[in-house]
C-alpha positions in Angstrom: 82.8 133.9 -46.6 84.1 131.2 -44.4 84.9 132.0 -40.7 88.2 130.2 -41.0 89.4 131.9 -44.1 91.8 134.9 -44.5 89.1 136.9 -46.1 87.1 137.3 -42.8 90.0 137.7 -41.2 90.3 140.6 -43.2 86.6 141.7 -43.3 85.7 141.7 -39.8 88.4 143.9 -38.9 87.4 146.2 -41.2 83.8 146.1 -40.0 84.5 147.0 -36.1 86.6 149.8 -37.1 83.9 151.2 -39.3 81.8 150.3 -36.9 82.9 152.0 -33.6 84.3 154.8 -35.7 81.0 156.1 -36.2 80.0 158.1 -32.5 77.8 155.7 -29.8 74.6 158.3 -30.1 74.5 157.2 -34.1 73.4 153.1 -33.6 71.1 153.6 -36.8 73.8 154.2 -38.5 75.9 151.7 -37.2 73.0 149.2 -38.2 72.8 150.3 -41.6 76.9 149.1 -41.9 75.7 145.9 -39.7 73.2 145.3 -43.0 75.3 146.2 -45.7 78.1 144.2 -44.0 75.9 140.8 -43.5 74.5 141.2 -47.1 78.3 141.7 -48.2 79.2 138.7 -46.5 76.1 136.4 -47.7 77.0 137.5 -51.2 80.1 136.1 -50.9 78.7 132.6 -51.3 76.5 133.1 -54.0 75.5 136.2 -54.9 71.7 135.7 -56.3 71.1 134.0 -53.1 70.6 136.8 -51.3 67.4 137.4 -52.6 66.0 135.0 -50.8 67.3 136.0 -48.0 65.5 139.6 -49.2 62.2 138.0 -50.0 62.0 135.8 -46.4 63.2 139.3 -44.8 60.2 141.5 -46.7 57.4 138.3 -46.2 58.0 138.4 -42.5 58.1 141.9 -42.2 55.4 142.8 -44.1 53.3 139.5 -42.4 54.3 140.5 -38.8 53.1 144.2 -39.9 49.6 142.6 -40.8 49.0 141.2 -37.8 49.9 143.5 -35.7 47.4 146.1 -37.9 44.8 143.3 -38.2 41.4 143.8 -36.6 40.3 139.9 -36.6 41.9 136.9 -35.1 41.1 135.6 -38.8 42.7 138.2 -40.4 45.9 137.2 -38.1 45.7 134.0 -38.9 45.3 134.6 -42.5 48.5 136.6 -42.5 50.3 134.0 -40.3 49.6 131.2 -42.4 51.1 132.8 -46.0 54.2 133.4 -44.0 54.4 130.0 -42.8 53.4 129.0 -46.4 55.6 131.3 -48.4 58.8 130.4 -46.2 58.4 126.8 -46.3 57.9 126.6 -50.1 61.3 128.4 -50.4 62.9 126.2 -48.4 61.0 123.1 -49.6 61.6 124.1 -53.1 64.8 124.2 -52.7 66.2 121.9 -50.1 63.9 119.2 -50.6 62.0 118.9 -54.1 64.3 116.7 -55.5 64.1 114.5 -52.4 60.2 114.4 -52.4 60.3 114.1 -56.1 62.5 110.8 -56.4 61.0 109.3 -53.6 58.1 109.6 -55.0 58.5 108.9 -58.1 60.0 105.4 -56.5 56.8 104.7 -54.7 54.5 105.2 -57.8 56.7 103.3 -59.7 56.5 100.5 -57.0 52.7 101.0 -57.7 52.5 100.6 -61.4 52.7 103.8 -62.6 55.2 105.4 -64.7 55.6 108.8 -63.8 58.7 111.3 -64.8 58.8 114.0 -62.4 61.4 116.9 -63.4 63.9 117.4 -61.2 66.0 120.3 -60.6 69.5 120.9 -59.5 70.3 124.1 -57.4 73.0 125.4 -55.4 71.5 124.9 -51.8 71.6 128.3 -50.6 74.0 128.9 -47.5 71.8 129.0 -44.3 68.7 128.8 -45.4 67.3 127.0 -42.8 68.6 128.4 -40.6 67.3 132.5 -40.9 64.2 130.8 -42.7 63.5 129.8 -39.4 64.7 132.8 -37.3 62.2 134.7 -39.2 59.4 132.6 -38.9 59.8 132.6 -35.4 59.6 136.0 -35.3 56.0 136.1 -37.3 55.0 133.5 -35.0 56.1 135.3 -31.8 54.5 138.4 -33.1 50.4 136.5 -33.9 51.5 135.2 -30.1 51.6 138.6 -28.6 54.9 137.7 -26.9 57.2 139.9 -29.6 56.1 143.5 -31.1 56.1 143.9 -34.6 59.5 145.9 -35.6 58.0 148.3 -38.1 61.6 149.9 -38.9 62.6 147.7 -42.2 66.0 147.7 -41.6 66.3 147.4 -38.2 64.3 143.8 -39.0 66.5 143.2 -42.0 69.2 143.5 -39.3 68.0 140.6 -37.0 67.6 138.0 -40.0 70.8 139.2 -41.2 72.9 139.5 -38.6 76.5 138.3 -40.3 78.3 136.4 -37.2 74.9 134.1 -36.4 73.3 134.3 -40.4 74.8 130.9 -41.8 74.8 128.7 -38.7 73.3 130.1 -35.9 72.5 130.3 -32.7 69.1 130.5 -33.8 67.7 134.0 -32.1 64.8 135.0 -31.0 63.3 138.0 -31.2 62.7 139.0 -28.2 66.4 138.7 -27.4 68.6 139.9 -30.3 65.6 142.9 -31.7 65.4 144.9 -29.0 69.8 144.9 -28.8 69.7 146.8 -32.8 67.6 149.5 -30.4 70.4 149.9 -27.7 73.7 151.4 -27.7 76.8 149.8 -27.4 79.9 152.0 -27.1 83.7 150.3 -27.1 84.0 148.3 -23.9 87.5 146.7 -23.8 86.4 144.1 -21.4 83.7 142.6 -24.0 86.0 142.8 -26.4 88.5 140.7 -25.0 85.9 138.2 -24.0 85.1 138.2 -27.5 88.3 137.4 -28.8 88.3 134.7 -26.2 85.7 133.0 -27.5 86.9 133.2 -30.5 90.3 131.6 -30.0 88.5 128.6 -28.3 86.0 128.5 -31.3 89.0 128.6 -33.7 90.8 126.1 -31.6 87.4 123.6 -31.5 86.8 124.1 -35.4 90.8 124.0 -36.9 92.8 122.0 -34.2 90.1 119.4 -33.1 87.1 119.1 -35.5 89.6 119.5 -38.6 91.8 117.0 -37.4 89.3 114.6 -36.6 88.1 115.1 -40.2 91.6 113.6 -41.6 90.3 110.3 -40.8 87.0 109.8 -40.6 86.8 110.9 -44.4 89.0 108.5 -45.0 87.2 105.7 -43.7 84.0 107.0 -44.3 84.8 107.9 -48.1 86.3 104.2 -48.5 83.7 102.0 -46.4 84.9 98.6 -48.3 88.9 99.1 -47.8 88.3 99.1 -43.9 87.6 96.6 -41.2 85.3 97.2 -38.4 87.7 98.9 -35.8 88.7 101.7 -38.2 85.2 101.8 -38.8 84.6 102.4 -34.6 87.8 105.1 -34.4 86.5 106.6 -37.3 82.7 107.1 -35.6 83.8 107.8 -32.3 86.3 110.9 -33.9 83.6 112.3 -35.7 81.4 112.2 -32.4 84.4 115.0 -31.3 84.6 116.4 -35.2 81.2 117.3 -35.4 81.1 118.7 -31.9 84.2 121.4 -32.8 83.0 122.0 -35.9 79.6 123.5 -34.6 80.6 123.9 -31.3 83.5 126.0 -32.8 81.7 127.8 -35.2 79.0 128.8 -32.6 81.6 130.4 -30.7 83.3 132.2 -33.6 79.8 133.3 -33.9 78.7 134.4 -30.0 82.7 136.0 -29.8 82.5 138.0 -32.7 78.8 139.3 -31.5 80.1 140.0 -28.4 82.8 142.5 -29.8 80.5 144.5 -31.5 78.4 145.0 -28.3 75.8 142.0 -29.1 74.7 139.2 -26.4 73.6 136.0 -28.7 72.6 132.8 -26.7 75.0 129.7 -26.1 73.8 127.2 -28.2 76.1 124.2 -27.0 76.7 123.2 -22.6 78.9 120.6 -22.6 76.9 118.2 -24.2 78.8 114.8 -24.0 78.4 115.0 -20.1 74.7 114.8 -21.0 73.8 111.5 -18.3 70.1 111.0 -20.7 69.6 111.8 -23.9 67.0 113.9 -23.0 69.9 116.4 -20.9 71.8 116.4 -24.4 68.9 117.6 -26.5 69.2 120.5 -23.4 73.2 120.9 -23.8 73.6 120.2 -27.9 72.4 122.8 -30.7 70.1 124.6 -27.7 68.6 127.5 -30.2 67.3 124.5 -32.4 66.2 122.2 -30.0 64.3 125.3 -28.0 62.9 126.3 -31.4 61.4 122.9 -32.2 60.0 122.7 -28.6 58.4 125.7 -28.7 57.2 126.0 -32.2 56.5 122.4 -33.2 56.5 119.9 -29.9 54.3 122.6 -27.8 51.8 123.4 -30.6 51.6 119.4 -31.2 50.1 119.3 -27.2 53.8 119.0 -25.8 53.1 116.5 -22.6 49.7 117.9 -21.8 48.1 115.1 -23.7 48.0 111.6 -23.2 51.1 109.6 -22.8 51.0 107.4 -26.2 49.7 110.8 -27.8 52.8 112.8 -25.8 55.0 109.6 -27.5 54.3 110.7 -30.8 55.0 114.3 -30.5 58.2 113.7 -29.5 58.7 111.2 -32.6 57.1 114.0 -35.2 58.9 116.7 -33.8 62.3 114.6 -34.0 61.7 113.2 -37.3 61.3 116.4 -38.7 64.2 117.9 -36.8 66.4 115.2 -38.6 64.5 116.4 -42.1 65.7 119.8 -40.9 69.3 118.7 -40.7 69.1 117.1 -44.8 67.2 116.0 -47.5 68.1 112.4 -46.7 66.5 109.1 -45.2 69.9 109.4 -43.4 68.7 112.6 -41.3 65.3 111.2 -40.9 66.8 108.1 -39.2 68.9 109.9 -37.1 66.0 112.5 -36.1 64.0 108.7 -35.3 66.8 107.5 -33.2 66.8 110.4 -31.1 63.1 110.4 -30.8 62.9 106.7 -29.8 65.8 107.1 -27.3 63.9 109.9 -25.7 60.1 107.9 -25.6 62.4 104.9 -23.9 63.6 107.3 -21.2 60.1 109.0 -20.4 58.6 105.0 -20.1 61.3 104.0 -17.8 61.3 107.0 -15.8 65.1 107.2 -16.4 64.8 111.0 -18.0 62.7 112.0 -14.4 65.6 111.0 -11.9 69.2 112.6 -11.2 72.4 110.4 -10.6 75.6 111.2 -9.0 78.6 109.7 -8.6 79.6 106.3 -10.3 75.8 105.8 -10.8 76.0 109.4 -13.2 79.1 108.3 -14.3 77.6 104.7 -15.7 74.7 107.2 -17.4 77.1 109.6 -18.8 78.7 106.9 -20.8 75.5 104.9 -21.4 74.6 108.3 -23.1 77.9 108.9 -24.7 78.0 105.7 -26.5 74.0 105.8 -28.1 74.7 109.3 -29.2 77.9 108.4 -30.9 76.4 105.4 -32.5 73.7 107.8 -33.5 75.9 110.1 -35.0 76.6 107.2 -37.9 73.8 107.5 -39.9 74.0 111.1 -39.8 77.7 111.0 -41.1 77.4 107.8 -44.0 76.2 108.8 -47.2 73.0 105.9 -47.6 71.3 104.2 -44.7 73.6 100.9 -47.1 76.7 102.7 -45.8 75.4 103.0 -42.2 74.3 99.5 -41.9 77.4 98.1 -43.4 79.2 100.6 -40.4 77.4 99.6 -37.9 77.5 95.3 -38.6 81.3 96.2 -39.0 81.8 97.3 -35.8 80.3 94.3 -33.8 81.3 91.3 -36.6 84.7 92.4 -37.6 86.9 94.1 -35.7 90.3 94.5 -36.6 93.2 97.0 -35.8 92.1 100.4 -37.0 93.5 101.9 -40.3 96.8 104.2 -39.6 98.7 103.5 -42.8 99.2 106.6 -45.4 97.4 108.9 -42.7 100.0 108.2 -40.0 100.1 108.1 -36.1 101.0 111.7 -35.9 97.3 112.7 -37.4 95.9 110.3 -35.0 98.3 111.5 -32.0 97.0 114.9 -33.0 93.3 114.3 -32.8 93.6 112.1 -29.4 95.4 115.7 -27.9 93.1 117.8 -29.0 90.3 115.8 -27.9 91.8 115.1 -24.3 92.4 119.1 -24.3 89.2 119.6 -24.7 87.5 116.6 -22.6 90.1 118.2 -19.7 89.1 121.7 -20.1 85.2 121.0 -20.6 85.5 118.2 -17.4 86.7 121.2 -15.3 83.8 123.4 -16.2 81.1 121.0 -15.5 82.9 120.0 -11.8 83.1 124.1 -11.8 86.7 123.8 -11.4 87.9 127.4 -12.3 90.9 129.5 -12.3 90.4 132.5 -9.6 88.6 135.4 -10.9 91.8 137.1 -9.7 94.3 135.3 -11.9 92.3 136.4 -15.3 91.7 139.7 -14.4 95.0 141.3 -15.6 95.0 142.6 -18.9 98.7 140.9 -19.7 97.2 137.7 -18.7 94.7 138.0 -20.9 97.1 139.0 -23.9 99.1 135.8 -23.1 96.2 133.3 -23.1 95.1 135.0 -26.8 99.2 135.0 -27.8 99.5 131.2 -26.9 95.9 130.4 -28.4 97.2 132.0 -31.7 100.4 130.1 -32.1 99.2 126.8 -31.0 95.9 127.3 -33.5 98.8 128.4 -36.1 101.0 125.8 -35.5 98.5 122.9 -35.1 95.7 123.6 -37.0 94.4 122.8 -40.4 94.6 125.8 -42.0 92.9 124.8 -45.7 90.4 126.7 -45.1 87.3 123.0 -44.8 83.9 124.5 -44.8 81.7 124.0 -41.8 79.4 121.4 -41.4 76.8 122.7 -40.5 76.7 124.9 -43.5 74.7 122.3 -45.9 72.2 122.4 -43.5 
């Protein structure tokens, strides 16, 4: 069940009534809707998928329950490690055996030896990686000693199932979204309007912007040898701000709708493309991944208590894998490499341990703008062949950018939505903001939702495109 489709528009409704219809005192009860509401909503993808979602739910329970009971740090390890194990092969299995297997199957082949391995072709279930690794952080935080283990089943099933944040994040931790299922949250119109807030701006990201954005660079992208090299760079540079909304967008759908049912989930995006180092964006873009990598991969690796060539490649393994994260794809593992070299570079120079302002920040800001968006190539063409082809476009033959068939009014479209949201993100982070006492007003608030609505109506793309995001 998409976000952006009239279904959930027509389910979530449905679930706060239920849900604050039942009285404050009775949040077990409430949860038990929460559950049979997210598994309601997973199922609408593919049904038979939500047993995996069942069996990563009952391995990390039941592992996390073992080590909290086990008497040896062997024993905790032990149990640890098969939840580690178990989850990955899940996910491996079926995210990336057909990737290992063709690859390899190419190497031995370069070798000298024949070898047919079987290939399979499923479905990739919705969000896998995403609660596969919201779980696992759990059982990790748990052998730490920095989470208890939740010993109510459902109350666990809950947190890994959460409908707004299931499919796409923010990735939570434990120690922020568990303890939440325990409180009570009665009907509070102020977090409810917030909530619908977010929403419309996460609506207006994903459907106005992102959408938009999407009109052309599938174009180009789809139909590499019809274009020159400046479609190519217009087409690169809008799905900079495409893939921004969409997730962006989505993440907000996510945090608003949350937030009206009583729920606090992280931000997961700060403005990111006013990042001045790559290192700042990796703290503005995707923040529950990039957090989740730091502290359950880099760290473990030695993080930057080791030596700096040795502190070097952490930063590469951790990035690389983050791309492999991302997609099955020598695309993703390039991208994931780009990102790691650009952030070694930064640490050598010194550049990521020094703050800029004014034109000098402004110079840094772009500087980090530009390698970002030219990163973002490989992680949009289909074959590293498409990327490179892209990318010696762009710098050997430049030409007026495609318009024809799509139109100026598409393009004129995307360049408004994109200034409206350079404008309104550039007053945030110069904390230019409305007085407190302009918002405050109820009426006002109803306006700003009213206008939201008709320009997101009126402007949007309303076919209902699937979030990016979601194939990872």
């Amino acid at each position: 069940m998409l976000f952006n489709s009239i279904a959930f528009l027509l389910f979530f409704p449905a679930v706060c009534v239920l849900y604050y219809g039942i009285p404050t005192a009775h949040q077990q009860w409430r949860n038990l809707l929460l559950l049979v509401a997210s598994y309601y909503f997973y199922m609408n993808w593919e049904p038979v998928y939500a047993l995996l979602l069942f069996s990563s739910t009952l391995i990390t329970y039941a592992s996390a329950i073992g080590i909290d009971r086990s008497p040896t740090a062997l024993v905790r390890k032990c149990f640890l490690a098969t939840s580690i194990v178990l989850n990955l092969s899940i996910l491996s299995l079926f995210k990336y055996y057909n990737f290992i297997a063709e690859n390899l199957t190419a190497f031995l082949d370069t070798c000298g030896w024949a070898v047919s391995m079987p290939s399979f072709r499923f479905l990739l279930p919705v969000g896998i990686s995403f609660y596969t690794f919201q779980a696992l952080g759990y059982t990790i935080d748990v052998y730490r000693r920095t989470t208890k283990a939740e010993h109510d089943f459902a109350t666990y099933a809950l947190f890994v199932s959460f409908f707004p944040q299931l499919v796409a994040g923010p990735i939570e931790r434990s120690s922020h979204l568990l303890p939440q299922f325990r409180m009570e949250h009665p009907l509070q119109q102020a977090k409810v309007m917030e909530g619908v807030r977010l929403m419309a701006w996460g609506y207006f990201l994903k459907l106005v912007m992102a959408d938009r954005c999407a009109i052309y660079v599938d174009a180009i992208f789809n139909n590499l040898p019809m274009h020159n090299g400046g479609s190519y760079l217009l087409a690169s540079l809008l799905f900079t701000f495409q893939i921004y909304g969409d997730f962006a967008g989505y993440s907000l759908i996510a945090i608003g709708a949350a937030r009206i049912l009583g729920f606090q989930l992280m931000d997961n995006f700060r403005r990111p493309y006013f990042a001045s180092t790559v290192g700042e964006f990796w703290h503005r873009w995707h923040i529950s991944l990039s957090t989740w990598f730091q502290d359950y991969v880099y760290i473990p690796l030695g993080g930057n208590r080791v030596g700096r060539w040795r502190c070097y490649l952490n930063v590469m393994v951790t990035f690389i894998v983050s791309g492999l994260w991302h997609g099955a794809a020598w695309t993703f593992v390039w991208w994931g490499a780009l990102h790691g070299g650009l952030l070694c570079i930064e640490r050598a120079s010194g550049i990521s341990r020094r703050s800029y302002t004014g034109l000098r920040k402004l110079f840094h800001v772009a500087a980090t703008f530009t390698l970002v968006s030219l990163a973002w190539i490989p992680f949009r063409a289909s074959s590293l062949s498409d990327a490179r082809r892209v990318l010696q476009g762009i710098v050997s033959d430049m030409g007026f950018p495609y318009v024809e068939e799509i139109g100026f009014g598409v393009l004129s479209a995307c360049m408004a939505a994109v200034g409206i949201v350079l404008v309104k993100e550039l007053a945030e982070e110069c904390h230019w903001h409305f007085p407190a006492s302009l918002m405050r007003p109820q009426w006002i608030q109803y306006i700003y939702v009213a206008i939201m609505a008709a320009i997101i109506t009126l402007f949007g793309v309303l076919g209902g495109d699937q979030f990016i995001y979601f194939q990872f």
